[in-house]
PDB file of N, CA, C, O and CB in Angstrom:
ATOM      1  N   UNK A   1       0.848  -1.163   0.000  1.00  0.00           N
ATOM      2  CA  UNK A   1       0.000   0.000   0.000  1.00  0.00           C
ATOM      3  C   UNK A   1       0.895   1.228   0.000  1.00  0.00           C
ATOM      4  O   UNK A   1       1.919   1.315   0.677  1.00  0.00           O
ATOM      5  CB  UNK A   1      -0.965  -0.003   1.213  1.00  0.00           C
ATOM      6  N   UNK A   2       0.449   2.129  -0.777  1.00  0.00           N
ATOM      7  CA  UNK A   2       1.245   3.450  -1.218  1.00  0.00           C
ATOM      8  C   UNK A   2       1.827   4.217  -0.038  1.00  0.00           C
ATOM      9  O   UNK A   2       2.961   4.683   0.071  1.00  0.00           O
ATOM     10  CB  UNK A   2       0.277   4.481  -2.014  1.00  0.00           C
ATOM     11  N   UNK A   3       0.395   4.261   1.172  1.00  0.00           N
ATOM     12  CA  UNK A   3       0.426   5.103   1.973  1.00  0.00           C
ATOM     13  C   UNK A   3       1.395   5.088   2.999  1.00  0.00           C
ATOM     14  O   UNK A   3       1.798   6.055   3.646  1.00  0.00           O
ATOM     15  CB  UNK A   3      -0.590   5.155   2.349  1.00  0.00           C
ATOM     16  N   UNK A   4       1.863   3.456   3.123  1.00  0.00           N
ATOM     17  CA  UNK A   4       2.262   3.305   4.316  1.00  0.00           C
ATOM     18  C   UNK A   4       3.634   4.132   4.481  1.00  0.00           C
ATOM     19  O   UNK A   4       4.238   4.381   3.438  1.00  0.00           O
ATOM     20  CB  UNK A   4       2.336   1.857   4.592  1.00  0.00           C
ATOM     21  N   UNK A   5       4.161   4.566   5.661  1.00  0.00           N
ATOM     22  CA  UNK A   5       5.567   5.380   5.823  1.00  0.00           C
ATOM     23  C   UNK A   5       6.176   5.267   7.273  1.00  0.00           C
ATOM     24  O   UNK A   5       5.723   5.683   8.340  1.00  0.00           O
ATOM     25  CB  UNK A   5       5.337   7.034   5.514  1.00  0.00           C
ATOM     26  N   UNK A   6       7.087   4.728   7.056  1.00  0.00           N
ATOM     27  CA  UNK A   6       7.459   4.680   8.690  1.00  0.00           C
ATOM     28  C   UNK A   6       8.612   5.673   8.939  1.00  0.00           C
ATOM     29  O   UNK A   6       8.801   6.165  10.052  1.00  0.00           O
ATOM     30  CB  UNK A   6       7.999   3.073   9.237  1.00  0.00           C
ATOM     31  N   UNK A   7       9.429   5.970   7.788  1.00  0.00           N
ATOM     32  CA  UNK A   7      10.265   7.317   7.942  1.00  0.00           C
ATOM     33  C   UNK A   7      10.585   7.740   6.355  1.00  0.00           C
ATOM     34  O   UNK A   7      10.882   7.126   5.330  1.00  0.00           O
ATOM     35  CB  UNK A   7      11.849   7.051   8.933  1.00  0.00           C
ATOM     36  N   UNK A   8      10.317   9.392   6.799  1.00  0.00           N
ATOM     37  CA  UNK A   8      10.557  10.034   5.274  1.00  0.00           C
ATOM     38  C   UNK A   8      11.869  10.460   4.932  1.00  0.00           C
ATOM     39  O   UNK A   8      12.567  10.792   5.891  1.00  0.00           O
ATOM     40  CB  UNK A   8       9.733  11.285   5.024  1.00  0.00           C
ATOM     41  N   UNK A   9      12.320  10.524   3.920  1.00  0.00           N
ATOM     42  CA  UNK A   9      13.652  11.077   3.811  1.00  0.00           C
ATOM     43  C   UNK A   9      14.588  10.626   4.069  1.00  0.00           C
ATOM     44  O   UNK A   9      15.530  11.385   3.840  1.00  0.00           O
ATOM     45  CB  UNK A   9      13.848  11.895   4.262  1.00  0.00           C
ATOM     46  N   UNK A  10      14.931   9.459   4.568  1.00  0.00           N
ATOM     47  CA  UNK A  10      15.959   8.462   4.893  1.00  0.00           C
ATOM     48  C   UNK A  10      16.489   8.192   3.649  1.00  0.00           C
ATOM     49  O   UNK A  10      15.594   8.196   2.803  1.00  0.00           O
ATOM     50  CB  UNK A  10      15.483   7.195   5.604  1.00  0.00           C
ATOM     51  N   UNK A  11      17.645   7.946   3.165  1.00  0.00           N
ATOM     52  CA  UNK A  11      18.562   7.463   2.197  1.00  0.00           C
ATOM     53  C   UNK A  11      19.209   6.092   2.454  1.00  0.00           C
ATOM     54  O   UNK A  11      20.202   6.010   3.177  1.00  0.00           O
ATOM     55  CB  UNK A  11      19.578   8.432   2.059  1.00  0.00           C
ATOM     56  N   UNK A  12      18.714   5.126   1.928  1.00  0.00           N
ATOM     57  CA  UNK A  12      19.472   3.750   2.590  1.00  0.00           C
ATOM     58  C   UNK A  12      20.425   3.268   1.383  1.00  0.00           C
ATOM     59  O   UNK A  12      20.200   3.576   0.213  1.00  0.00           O
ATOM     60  CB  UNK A  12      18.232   2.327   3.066  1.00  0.00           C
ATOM     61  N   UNK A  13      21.483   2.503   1.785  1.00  0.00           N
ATOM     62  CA  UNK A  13      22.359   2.121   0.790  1.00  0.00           C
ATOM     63  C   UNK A  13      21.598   1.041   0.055  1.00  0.00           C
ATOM     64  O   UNK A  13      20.605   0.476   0.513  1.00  0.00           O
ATOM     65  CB  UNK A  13      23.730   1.672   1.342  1.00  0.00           C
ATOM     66  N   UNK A  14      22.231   0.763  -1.306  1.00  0.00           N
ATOM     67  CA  UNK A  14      21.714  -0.304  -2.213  1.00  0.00           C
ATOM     68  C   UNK A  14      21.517  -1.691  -1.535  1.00  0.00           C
ATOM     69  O   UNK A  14      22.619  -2.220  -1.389  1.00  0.00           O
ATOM     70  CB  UNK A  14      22.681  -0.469  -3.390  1.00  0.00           C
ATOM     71  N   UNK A  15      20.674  -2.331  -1.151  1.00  0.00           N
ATOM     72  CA  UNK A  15      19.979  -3.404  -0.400  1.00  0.00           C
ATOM     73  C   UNK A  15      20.517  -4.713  -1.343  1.00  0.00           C
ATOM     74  O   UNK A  15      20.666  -4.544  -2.553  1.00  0.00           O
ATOM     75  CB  UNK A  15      18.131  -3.159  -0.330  1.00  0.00           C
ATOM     76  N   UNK A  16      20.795  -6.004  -0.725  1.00  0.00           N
ATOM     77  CA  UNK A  16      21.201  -6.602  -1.300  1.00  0.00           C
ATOM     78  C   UNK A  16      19.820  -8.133  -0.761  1.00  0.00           C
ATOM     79  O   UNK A  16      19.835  -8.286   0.461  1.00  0.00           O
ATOM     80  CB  UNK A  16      22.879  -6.449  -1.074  1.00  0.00           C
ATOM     81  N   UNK A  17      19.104  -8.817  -1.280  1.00  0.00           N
ATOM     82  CA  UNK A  17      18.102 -10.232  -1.164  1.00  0.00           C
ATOM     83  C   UNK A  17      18.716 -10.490   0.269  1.00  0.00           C
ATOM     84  O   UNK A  17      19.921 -10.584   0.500  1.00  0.00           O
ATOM     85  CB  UNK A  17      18.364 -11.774  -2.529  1.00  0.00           C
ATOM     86  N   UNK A  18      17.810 -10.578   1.089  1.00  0.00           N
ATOM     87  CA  UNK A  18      18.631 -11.310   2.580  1.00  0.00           C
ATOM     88  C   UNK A  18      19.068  -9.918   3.105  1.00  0.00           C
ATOM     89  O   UNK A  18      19.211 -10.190   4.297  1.00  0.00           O
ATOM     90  CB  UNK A  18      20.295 -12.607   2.290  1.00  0.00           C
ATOM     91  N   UNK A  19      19.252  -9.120   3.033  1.00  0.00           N
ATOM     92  CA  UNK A  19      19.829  -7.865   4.226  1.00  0.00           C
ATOM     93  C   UNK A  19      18.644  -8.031   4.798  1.00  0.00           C
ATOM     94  O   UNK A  19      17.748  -8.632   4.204  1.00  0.00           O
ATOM     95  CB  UNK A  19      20.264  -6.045   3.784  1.00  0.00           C
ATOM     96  N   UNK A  20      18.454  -7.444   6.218  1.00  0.00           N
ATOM     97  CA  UNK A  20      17.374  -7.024   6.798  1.00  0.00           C
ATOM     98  C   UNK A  20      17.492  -5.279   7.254  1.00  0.00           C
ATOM     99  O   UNK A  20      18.486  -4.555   7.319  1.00  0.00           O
ATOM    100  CB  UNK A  20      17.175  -8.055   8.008  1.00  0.00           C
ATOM    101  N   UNK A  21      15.896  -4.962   7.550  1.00  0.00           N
ATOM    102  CA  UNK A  21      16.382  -3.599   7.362  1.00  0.00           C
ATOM    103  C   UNK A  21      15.827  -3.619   9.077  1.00  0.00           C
ATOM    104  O   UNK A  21      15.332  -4.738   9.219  1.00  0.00           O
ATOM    105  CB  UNK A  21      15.597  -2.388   5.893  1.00  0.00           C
ATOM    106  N   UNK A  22      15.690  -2.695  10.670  1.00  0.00           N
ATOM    107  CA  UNK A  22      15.083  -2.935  11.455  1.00  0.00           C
ATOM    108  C   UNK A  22      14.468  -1.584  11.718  1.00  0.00           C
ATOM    109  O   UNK A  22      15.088  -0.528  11.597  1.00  0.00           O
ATOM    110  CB  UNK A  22      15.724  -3.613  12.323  1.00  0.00           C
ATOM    111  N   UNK A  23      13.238  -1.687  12.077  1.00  0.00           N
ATOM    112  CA  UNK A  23      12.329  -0.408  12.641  1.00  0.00           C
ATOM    113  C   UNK A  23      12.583  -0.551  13.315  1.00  0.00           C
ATOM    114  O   UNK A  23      12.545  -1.755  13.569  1.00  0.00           O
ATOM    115  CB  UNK A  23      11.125  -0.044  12.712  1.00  0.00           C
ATOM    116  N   UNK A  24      13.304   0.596  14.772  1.00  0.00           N
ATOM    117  CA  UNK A  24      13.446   0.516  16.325  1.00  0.00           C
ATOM    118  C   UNK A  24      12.234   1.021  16.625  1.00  0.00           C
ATOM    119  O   UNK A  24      11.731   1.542  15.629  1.00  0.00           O
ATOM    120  CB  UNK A  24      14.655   1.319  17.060  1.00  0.00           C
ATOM    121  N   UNK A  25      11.478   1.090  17.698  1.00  0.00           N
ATOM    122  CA  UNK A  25      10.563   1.821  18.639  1.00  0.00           C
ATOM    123  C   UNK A  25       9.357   1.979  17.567  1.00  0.00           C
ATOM    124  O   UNK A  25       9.028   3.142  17.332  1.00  0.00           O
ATOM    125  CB  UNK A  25      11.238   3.384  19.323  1.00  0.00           C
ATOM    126  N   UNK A  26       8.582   0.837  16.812  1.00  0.00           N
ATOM    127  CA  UNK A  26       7.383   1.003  15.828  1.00  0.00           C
ATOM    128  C   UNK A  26       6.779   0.891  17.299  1.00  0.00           C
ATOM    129  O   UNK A  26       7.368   0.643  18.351  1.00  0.00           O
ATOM    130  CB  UNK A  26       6.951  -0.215  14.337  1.00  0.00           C
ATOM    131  N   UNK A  27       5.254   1.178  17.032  1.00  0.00           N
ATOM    132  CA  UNK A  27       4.397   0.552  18.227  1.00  0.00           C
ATOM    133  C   UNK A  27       3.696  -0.716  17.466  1.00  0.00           C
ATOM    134  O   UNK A  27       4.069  -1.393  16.508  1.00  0.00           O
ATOM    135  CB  UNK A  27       3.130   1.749  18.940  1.00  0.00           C
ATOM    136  N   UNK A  28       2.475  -0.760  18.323  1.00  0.00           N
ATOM    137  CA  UNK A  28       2.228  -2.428  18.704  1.00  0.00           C
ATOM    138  C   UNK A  28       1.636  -2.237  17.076  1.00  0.00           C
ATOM    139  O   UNK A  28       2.588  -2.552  16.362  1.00  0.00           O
ATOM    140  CB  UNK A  28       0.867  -3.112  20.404  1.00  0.00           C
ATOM    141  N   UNK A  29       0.751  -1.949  16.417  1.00  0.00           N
ATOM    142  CA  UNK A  29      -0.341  -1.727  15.428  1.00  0.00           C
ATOM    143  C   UNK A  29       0.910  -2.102  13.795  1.00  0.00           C
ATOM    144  O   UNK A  29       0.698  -2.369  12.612  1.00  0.00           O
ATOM    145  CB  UNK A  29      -1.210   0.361  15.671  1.00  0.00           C
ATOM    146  N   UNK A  30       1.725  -1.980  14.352  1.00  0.00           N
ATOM    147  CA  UNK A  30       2.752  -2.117  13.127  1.00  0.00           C
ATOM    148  C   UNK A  30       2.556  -3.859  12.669  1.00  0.00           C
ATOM    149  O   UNK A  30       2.645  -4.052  11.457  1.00  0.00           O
ATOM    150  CB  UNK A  30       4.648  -1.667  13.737  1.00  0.00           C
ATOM    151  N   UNK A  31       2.357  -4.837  13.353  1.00  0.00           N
ATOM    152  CA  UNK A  31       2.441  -6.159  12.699  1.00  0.00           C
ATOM    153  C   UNK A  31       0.888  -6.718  12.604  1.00  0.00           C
ATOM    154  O   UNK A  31       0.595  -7.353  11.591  1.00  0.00           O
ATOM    155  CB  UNK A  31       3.468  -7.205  13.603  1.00  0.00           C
ATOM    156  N   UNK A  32      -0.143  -6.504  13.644  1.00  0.00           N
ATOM    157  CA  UNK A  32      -1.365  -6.459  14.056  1.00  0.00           C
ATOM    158  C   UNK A  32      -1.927  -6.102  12.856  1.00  0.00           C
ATOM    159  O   UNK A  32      -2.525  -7.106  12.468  1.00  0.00           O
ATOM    160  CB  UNK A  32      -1.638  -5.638  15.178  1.00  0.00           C
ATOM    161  N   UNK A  33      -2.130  -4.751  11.642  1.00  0.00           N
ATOM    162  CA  UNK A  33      -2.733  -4.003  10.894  1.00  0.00           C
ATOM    163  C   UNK A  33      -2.683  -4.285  10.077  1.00  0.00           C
ATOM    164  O   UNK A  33      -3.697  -3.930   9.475  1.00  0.00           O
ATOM    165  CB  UNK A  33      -2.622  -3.117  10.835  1.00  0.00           C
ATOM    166  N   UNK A  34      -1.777  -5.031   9.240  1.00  0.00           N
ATOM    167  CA  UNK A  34      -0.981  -5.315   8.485  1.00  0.00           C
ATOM    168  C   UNK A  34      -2.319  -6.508   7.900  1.00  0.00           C
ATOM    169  O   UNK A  34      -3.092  -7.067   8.678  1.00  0.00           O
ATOM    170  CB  UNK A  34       0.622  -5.690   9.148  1.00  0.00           C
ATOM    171  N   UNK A  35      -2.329  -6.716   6.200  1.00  0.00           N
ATOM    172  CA  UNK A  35      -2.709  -7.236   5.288  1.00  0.00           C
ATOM    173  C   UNK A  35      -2.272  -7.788   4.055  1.00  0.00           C
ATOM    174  O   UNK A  35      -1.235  -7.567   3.430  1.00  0.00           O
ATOM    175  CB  UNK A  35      -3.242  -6.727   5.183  1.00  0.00           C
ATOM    176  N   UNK A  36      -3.807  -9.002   3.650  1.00  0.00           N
ATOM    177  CA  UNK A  36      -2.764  -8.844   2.137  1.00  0.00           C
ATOM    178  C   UNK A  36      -3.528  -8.281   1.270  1.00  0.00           C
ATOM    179  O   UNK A  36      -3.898  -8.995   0.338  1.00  0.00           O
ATOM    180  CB  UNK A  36      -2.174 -10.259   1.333  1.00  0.00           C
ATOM    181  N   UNK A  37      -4.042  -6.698   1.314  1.00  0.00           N
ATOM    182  CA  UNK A  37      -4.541  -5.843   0.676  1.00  0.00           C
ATOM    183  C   UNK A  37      -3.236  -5.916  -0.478  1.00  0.00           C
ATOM    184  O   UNK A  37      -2.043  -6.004  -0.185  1.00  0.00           O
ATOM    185  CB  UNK A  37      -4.927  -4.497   1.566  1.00  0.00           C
ATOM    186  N   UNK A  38      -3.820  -5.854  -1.855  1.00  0.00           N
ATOM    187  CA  UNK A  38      -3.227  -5.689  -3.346  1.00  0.00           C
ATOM    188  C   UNK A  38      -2.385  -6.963  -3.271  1.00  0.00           C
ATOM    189  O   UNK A  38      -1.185  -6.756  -3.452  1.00  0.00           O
ATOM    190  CB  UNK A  38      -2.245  -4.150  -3.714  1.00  0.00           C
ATOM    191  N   UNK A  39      -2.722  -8.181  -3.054  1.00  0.00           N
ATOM    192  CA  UNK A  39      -2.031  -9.464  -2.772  1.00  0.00           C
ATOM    193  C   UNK A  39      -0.573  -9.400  -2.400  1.00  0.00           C
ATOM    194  O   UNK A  39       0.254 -10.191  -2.854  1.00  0.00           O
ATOM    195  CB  UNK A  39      -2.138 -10.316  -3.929  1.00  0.00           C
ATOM    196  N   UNK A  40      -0.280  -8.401  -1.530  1.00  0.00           N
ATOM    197  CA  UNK A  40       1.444  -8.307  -0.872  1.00  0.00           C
ATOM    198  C   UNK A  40       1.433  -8.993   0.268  1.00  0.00           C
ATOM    199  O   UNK A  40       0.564  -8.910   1.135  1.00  0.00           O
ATOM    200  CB  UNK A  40       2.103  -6.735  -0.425  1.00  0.00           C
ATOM    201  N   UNK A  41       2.333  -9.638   0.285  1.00  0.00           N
ATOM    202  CA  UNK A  41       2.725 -10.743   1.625  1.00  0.00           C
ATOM    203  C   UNK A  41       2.762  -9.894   2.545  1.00  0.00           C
ATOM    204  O   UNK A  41       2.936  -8.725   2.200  1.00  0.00           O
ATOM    205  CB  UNK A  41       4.185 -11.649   1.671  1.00  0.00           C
ATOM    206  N   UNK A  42       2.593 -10.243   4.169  1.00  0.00           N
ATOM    207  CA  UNK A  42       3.169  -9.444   5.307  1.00  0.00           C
ATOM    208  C   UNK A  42       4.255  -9.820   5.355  1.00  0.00           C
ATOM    209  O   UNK A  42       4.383 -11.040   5.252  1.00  0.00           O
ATOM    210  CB  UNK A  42       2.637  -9.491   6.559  1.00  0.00           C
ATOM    211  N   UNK A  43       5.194  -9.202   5.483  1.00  0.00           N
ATOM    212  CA  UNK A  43       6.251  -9.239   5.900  1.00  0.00           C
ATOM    213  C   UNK A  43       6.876 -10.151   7.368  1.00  0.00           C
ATOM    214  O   UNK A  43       6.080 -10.121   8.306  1.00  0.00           O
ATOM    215  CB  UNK A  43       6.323  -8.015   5.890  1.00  0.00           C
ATOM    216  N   UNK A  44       7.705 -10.644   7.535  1.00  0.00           N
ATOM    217  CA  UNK A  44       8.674 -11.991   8.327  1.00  0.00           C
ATOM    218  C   UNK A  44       9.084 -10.562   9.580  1.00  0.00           C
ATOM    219  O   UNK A  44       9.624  -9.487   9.322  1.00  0.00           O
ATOM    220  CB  UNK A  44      10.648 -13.010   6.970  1.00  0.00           C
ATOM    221  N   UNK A  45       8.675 -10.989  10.687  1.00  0.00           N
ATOM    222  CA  UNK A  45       9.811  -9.918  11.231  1.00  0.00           C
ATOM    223  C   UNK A  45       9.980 -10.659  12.920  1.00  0.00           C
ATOM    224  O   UNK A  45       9.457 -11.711  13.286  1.00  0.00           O
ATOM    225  CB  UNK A  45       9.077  -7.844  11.223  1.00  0.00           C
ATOM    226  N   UNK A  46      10.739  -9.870  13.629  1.00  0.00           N
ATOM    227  CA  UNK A  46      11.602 -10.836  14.605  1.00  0.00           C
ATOM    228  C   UNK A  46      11.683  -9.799  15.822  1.00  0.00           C
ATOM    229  O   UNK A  46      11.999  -8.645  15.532  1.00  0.00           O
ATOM    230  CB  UNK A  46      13.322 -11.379  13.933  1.00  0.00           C
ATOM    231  N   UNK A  47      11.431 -10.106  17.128  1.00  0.00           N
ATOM    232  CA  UNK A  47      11.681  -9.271  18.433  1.00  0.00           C
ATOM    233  C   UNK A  47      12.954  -9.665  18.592  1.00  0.00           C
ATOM    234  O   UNK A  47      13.255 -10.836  18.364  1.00  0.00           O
ATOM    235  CB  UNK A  47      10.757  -9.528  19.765  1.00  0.00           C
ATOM    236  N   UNK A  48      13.804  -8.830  18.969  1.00  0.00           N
ATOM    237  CA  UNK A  48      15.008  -8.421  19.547  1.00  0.00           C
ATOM    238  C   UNK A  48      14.554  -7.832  21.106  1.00  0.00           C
ATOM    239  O   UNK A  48      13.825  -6.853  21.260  1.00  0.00           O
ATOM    240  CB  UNK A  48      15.765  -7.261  18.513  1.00  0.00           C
ATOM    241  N   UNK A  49      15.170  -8.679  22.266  1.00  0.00           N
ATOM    242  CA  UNK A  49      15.234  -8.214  23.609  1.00  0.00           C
ATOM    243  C   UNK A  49      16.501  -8.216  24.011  1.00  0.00           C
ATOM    244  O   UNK A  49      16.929  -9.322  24.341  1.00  0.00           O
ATOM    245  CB  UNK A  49      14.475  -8.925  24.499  1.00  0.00           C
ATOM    246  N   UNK A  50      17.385  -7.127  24.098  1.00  0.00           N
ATOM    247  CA  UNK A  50      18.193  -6.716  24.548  1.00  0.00           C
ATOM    248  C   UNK A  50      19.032  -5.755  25.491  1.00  0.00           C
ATOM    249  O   UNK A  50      20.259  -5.850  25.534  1.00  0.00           O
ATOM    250  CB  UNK A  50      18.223  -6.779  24.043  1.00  0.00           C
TER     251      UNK A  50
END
């Protein structure tokens, strides 16, 4: 979905299959909300407690 944005203006280096990228401090609604509106997979993602 077009809309979604979790930060604007960020410049990330050229991504390579397998990098991971990590959102620090999303809140809870970030994995919860999530669909397969326009048949896009949800995305794989992983808690880190450290």
């Amino acid at each position: 979905d077009s809309f979604d944005v979790m930060y604007d203006g960020v410049m990330l280096p050229e991504l390579q299959v397998g990098e991971l990228i990590a959102f620090p401090m999303t809140g809870a609604y970030c994995s919860v909300s999530g669909s397969r509106f326009n048949s896009l997979k949800r995305p794989e993602y992983r808690v880190i407690d450290d």
